[in-house]
C-alpha positions in Angstrom: -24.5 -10.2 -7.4 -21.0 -8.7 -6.9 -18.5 -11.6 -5.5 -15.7 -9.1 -4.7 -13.4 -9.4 -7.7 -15.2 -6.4 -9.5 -13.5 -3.4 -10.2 -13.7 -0.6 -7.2 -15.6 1.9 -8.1 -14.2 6.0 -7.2 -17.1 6.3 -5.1 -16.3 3.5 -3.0 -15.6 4.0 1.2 -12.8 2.0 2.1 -12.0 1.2 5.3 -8.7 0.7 7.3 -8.2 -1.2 10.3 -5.8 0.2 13.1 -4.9 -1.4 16.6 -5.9 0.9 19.1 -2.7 -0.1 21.3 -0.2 1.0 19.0 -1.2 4.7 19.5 -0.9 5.0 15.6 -4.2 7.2 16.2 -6.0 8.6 18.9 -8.0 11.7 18.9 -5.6 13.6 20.8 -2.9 13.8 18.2 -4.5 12.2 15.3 -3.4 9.5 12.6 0.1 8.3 12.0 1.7 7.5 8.8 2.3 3.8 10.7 -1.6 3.1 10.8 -0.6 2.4 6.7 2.6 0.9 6.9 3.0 -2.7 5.4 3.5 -5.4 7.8 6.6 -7.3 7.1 5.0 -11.2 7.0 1.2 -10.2 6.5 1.1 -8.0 3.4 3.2 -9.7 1.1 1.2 -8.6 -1.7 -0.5 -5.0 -0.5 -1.9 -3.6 2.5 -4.9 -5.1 3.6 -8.3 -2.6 2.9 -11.8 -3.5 3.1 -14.8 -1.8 0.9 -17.6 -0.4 2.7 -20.0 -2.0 0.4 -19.1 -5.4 1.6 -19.0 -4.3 5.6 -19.9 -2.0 8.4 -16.9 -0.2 10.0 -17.7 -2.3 12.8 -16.8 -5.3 11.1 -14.1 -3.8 9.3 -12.7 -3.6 13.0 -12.6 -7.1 13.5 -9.3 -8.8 14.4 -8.2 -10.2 17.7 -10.8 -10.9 20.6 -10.2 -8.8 23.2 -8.2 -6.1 21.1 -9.9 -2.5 19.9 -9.4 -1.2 16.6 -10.1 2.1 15.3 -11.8 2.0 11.5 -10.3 4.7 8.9 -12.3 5.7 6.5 -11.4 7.3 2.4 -12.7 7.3 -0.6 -11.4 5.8 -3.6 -11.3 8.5 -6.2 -8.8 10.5 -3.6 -6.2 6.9 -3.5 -6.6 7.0 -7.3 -6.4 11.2 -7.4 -2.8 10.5 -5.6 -1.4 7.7 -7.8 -2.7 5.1 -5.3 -3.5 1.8 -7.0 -6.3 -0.1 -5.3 -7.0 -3.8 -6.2 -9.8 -5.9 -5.4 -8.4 -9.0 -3.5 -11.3 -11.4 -2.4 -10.8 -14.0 0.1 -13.0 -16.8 0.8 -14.6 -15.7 3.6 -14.0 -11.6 3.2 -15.2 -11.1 -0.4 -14.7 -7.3 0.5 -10.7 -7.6 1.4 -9.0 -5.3 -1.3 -5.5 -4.4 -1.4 -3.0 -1.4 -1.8 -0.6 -3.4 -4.2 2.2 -0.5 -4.2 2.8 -1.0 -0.2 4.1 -4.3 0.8 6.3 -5.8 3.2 9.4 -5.9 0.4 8.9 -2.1 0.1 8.0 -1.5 3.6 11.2 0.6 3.9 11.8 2.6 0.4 11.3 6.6 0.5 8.0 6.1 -1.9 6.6 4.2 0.4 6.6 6.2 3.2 5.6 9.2 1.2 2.5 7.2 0.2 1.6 6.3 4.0 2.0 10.4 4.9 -0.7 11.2 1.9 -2.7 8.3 3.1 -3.2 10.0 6.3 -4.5 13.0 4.8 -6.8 11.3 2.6 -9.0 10.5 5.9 -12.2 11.1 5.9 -13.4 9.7 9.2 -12.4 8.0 11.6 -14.7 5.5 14.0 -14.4 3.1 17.1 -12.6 2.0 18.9 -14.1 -1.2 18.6 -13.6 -4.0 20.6 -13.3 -7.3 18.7 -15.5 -10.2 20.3 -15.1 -13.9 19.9 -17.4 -14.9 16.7 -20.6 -15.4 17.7 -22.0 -19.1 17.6 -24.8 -19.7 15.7 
């Protein structure tokens, strides 16, 4: 059984998480290079992905109760047809969290990475939601 930490296949969905409240898409004027920019504390490392084969879009929305997220969706093969590195990045209790290594909050400002964001934003393929994130559900 996959645990995560195997290599992402080119015909892998991958999903990307976006706030709904920070207008970095809506269906009025689309997506926003933002929706891919590094956040300067959280992505030390790479921007945070998830794989489709791990998670619904649905739960790839999940974040903040009470917040609504809207789910990107690409395909691998068109990250790795631009030069985009993906890495899988487990995490104990996401084994489908993956990373894009070349965006992270040190680089957050350079040129390439704000050319990457732009072609990131044409690289959608679909985008769901929003969905609203609930507390977890007790079992």
């Amino acid at each position: 059984m996959d645990d995560g930490t195997e290599p992402i296949a080119d015909e892998e969905v991958l999903y990307r998480r976006v706030p709904a409240s920070t207008g970095w898409y809506s269906p009025e004027t689309g997506l926003r290079p933002e929706a891919f920019a590094p956040h300067k504390t959280n992505d030390t490392t790479g921007l945070s992905i998830s794989r489709a084969k791990y998670k619904s879009a649905k739960e790839a929305a999940r974040g903040q109760p009470g917040k609504s997220y809207f789910v990107v969706a690409m395909r691998a093969a068109d990250l790795r047809g631009q030069g985009i590195l993906i890495e899988p990045k487990p995490l104990p209790d996401d084994p489908g969290h993956a990373e894009l290594p070349e965006l992270n909050s040190d680089n957050r400002k350079l040129g390439s990475t704000l050319e990457r964001q732009r072609i990131l934003v044409t690289l959608a393929v679909q985008i769901e939601g929003p969905f609203t994130s609930a507390e977890e559900p007790s079992e």
